[in-house]
C-alpha positions as CSV (number, residue, x, y, z in Angstrom):
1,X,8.3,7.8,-8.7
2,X,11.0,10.4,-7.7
3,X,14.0,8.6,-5.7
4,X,14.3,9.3,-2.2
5,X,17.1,9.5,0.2
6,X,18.0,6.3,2.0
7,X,20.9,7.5,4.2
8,X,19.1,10.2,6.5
9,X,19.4,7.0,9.4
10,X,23.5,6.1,8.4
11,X,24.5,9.8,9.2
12,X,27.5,9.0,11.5
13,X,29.9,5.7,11.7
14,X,30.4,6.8,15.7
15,X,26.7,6.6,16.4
16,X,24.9,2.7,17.5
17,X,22.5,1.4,14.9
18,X,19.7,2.0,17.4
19,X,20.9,5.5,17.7
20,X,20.5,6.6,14.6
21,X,16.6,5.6,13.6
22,X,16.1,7.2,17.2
23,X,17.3,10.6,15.8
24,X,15.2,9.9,12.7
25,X,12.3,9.4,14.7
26,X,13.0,12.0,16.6
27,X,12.4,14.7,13.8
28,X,8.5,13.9,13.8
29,X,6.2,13.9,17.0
30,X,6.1,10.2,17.7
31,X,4.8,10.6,20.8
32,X,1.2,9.7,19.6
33,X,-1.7,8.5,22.0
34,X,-4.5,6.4,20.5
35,X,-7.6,8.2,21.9
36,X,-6.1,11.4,20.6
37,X,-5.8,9.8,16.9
38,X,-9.3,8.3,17.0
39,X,-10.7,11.6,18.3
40,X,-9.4,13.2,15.5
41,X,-10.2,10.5,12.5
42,X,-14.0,10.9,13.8
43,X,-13.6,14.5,13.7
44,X,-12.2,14.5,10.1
45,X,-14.7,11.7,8.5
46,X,-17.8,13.2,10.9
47,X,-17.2,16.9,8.6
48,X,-15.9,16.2,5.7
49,X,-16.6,12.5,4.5
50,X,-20.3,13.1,3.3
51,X,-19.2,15.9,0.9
52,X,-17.3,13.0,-1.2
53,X,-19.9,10.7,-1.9
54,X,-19.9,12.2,-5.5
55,X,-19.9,9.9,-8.7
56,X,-16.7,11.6,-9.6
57,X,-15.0,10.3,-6.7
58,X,-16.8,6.9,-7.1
59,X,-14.9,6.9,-10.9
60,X,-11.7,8.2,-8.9
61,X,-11.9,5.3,-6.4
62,X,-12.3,2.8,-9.0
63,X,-9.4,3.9,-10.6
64,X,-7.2,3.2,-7.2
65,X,-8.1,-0.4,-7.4
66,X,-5.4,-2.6,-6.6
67,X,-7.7,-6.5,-7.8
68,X,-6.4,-8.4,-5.6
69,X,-6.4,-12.6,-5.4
70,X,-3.9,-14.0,-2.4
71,X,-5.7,-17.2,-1.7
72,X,-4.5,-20.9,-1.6
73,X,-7.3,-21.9,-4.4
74,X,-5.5,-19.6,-6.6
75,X,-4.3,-21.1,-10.2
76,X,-2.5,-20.6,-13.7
77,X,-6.6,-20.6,-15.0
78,X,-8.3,-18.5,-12.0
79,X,-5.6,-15.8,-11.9
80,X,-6.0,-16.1,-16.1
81,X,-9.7,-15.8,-16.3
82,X,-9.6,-13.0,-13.7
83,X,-7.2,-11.2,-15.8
84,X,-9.3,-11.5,-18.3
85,X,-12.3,-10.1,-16.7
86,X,-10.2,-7.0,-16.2
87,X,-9.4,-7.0,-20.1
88,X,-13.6,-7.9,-21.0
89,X,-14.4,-4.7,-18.6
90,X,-12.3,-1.9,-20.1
91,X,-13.3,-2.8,-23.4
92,X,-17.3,-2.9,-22.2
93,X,-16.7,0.6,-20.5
94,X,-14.5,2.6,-22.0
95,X,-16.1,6.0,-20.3
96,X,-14.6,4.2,-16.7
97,X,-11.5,4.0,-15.7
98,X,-9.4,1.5,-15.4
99,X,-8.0,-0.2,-12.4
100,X,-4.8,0.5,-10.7
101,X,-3.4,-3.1,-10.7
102,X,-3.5,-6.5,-10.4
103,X,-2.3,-8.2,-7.4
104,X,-1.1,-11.8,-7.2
105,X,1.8,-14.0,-5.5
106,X,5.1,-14.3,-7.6
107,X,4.5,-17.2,-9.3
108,X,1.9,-15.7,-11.2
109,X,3.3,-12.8,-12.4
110,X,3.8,-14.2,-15.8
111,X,0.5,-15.2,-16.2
112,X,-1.1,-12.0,-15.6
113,X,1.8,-9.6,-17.4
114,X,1.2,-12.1,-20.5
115,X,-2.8,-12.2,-20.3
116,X,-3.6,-8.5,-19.9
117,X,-4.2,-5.9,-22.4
118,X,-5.3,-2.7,-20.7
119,X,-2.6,-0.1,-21.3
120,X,-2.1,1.2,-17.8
121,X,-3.0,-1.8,-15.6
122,X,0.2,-2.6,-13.3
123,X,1.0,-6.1,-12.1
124,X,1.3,-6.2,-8.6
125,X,3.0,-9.2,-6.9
126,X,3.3,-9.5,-2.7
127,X,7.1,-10.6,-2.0
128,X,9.1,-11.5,0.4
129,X,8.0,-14.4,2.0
130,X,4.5,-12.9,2.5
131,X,2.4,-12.7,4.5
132,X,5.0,-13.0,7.9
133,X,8.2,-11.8,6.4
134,X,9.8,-15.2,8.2
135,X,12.1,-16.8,5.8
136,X,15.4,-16.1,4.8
137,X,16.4,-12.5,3.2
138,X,18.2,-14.4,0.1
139,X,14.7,-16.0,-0.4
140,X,13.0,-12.2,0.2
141,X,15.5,-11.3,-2.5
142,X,15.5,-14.1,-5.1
143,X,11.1,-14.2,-4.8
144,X,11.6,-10.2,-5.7
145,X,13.8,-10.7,-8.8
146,X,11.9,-13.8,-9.9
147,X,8.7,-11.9,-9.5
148,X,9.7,-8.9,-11.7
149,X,11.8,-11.0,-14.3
150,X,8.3,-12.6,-14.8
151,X,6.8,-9.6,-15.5
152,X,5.8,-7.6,-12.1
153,X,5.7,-4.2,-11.9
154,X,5.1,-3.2,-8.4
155,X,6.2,-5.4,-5.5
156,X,4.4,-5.1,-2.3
157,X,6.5,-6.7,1.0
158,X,6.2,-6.9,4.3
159,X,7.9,-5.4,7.1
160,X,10.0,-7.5,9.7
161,X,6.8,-6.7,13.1
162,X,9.1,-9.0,14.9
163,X,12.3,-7.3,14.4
164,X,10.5,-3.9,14.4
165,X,8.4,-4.8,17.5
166,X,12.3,-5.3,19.6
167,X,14.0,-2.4,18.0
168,X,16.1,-3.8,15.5
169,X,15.8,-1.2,13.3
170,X,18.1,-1.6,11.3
171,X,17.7,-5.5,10.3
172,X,13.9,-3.9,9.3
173,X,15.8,-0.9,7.1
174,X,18.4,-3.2,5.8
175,X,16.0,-5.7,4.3
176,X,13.8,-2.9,3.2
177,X,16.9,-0.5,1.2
178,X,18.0,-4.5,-0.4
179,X,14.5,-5.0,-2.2
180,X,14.3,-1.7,-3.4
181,X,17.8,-2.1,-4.9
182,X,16.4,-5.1,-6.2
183,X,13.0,-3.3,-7.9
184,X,15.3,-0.3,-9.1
185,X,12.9,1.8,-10.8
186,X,9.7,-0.5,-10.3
187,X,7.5,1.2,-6.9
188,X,8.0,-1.3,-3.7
189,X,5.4,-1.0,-0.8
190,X,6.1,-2.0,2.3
191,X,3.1,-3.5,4.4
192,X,3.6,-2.1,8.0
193,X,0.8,-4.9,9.4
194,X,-0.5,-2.4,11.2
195,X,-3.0,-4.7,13.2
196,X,0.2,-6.0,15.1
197,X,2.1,-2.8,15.5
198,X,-1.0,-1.9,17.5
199,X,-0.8,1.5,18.9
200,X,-0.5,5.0,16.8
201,X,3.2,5.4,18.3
202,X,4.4,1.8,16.7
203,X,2.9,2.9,13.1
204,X,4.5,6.4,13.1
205,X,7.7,4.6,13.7
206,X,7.5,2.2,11.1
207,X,6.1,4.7,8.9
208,X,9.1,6.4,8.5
209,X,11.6,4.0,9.3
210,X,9.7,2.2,6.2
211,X,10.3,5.6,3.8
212,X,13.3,6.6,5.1
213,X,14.9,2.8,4.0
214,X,13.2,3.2,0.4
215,X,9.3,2.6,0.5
216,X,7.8,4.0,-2.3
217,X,4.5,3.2,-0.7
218,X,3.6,2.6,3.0
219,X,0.8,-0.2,2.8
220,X,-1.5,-0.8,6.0
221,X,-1.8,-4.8,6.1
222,X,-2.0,-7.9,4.4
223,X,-5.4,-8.8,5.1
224,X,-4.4,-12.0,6.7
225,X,-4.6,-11.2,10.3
226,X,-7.3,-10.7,12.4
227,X,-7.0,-6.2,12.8
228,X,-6.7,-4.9,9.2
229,X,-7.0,-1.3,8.2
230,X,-8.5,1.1,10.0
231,X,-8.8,4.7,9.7
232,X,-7.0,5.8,12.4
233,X,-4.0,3.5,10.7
234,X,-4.6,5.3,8.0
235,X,-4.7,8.5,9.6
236,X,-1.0,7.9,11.3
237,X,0.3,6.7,8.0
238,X,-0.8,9.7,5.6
239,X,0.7,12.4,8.3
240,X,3.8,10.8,8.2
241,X,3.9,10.8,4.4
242,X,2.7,14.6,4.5
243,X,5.3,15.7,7.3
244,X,7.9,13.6,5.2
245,X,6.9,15.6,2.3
246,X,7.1,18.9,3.9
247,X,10.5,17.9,4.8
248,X,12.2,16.7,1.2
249,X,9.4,17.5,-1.0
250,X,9.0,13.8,-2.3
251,X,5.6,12.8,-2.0
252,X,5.2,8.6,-0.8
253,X,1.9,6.5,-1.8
254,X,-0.3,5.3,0.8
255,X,-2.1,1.8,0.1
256,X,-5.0,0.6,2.2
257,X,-5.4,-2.9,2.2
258,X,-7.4,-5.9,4.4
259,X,-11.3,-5.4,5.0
260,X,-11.6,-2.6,2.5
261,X,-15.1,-4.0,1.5
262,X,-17.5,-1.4,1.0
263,X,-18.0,1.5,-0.9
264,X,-18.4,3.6,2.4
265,X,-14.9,2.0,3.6
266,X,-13.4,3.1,0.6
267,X,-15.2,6.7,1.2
268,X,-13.4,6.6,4.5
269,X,-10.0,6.1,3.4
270,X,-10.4,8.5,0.4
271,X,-11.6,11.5,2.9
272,X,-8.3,10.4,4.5
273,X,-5.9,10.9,1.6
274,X,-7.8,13.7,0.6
275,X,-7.9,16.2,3.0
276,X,-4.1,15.0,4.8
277,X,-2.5,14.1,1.6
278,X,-4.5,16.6,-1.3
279,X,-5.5,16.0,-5.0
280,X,-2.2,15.7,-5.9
281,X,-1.9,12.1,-4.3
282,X,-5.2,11.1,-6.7
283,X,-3.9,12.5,-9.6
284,X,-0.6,11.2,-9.5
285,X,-1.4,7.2,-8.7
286,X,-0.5,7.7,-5.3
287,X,-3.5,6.2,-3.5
288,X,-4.3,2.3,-4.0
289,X,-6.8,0.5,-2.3
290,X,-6.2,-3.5,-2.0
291,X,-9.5,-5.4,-2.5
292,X,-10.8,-8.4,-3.6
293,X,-14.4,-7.1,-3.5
294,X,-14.4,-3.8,-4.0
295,X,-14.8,-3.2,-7.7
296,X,-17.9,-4.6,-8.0
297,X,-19.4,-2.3,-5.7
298,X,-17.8,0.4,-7.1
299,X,-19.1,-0.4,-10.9
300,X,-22.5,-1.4,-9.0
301,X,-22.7,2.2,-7.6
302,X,-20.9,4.4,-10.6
303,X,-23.8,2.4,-12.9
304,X,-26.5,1.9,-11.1
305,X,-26.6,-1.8,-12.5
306,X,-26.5,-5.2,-10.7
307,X,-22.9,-5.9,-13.0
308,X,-20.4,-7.6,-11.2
309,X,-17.6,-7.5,-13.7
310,X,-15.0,-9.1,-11.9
């Protein structure tokens, strides 16, 4: 992942915190209304999303899998045997890809780094006091660098809503640029909870306050509120990474995450990436989906079996 600029929002000493993100916003059209986004997601998937429905995007979505098990069943054995399923099913199909990631809380980073085999296969660890982003920023921190000394690759956290919600901007960027120094070269995604940002206007915003303070990737939720992702989230989020490209040339990954459930979901968020973002966002690992259930439908439909591998 190419670095990015974190100082576009600290331009001038003279100017009040506030100030500043409002100039950065103010280089994109934030003024966003929500009929006007939906009216133009139904437009985009009515057109173009049938065309996709291809076994070659099928293999392409499998291979943006992010495995995901946040639960408070989850174990040293259940996060090892799922690991291992992931090992058992690239060896079985080795004409398949593989998936993007594994995704787990911090204390089993270890477990998975330590258990899997596939060359390839990230571990992914949510950080930061997930899933509210309420505790302390020394605990965001010390979670971070405990997670990745046991082994995590990617870290995904979650953005202050709170903070963001009463314009304190720059606690949100402050606690966002500290656990990217903290992952240095390893990709941090920062979950926008996009269900409680609630219009189009509030995700733009913390869209690019999110990239301009270090995100690597912009995630949409963490699947443990009520609203999730939707397309017209998605939508919001992938012009924001294409107009921040057009502006540096540094392209930023787009995760969707929370009710992602069904091969046509996955269809939708795919036509999304695809015709905003372009191949190059597939080809470069720059499109994750966070699922639990997921890749079984997506081996189900690639194969044509009953297998549920994982």
């Amino acid at each position: 992942m190419s670095e990015h600029c974190h100082c576009h929002c600290h331009d001038e000493e003279s100017h009040t915190p506030r100030n500043r993100y409002e100039e950065a916003f103010g280089k994109y059209n934030c003024h966003l209304h929500d009929e006007e986004v939906h009216a133009a997601v139904t437009r985009l998937l009515e057109s173009k999303k049938a065309q996709y429905n291809t076994p070659e995007v099928l293999r392409e979505l499998l291979s943006t899998v992010e495995l995901t098990t946040l639960t408070v069943t989850d174990s040293q054995e259940s996060v090892m045997r799922l690991t291992e399923k992931v090992n058992a099913f690239a060896e079985a199909h080795p004409d398949l890809p593989h998936l993007a990631t594994i995704c787990v809380y911090p204390n089993f980073a270890k477990t998975v780094s330590e258990t899997l085999s596939v060359e390839g296969v990230e571990v992914a660890c949510v950080s930061g006091g997930f899933p509210s982003s309420q505790t302390f920023q020394e605990i965001k921190v010390a979670e971070t660098a405990l997670a990745l000394h046991e082994g995590a690759t990617e870290i995904d956290m979650v953005l202050s809503v709170g903070a963001f919600l009463e314009g304190d901007y720059e606690t949100c960027a402050d606690e966002i640029a500290e656990m990217k120094a903290v992952c240095g070269e390893y990709d941090l995604k920062v979950i926008l909870e996009t269900g409680a940002l609630q219009t189009a206007e509030n995700i733009k915003r913390a869209s690019i306050l999110s990239i301009y303070a270090g995100a690597d990737f912009i995630k949409t939720s963490t699947g443990k509120i009520s609203v999730s992702a939707t397309p017209e989230a998605a939508y919001v989020m992938c012009q924001t990474i294409k107009e921040y490209f057009k502006e540096t040339g540094v392209r930023i990954g787009f995760k969707a995450a929370g009710g992602v459930s069904t091969v046509d979901d996955a269809l939708t968020y795919y036509t999304i990436v695809r015709e905003l973002l372009g191949k190059e966002w597939l080809d470069e690992n720059l499109f994750r989906i966070g699922t639990s259930r997921l890749a079984n439908l997506l081996v189900q439909a690639i194969t044509g079996t009953d297998e549920k591998p994982f």
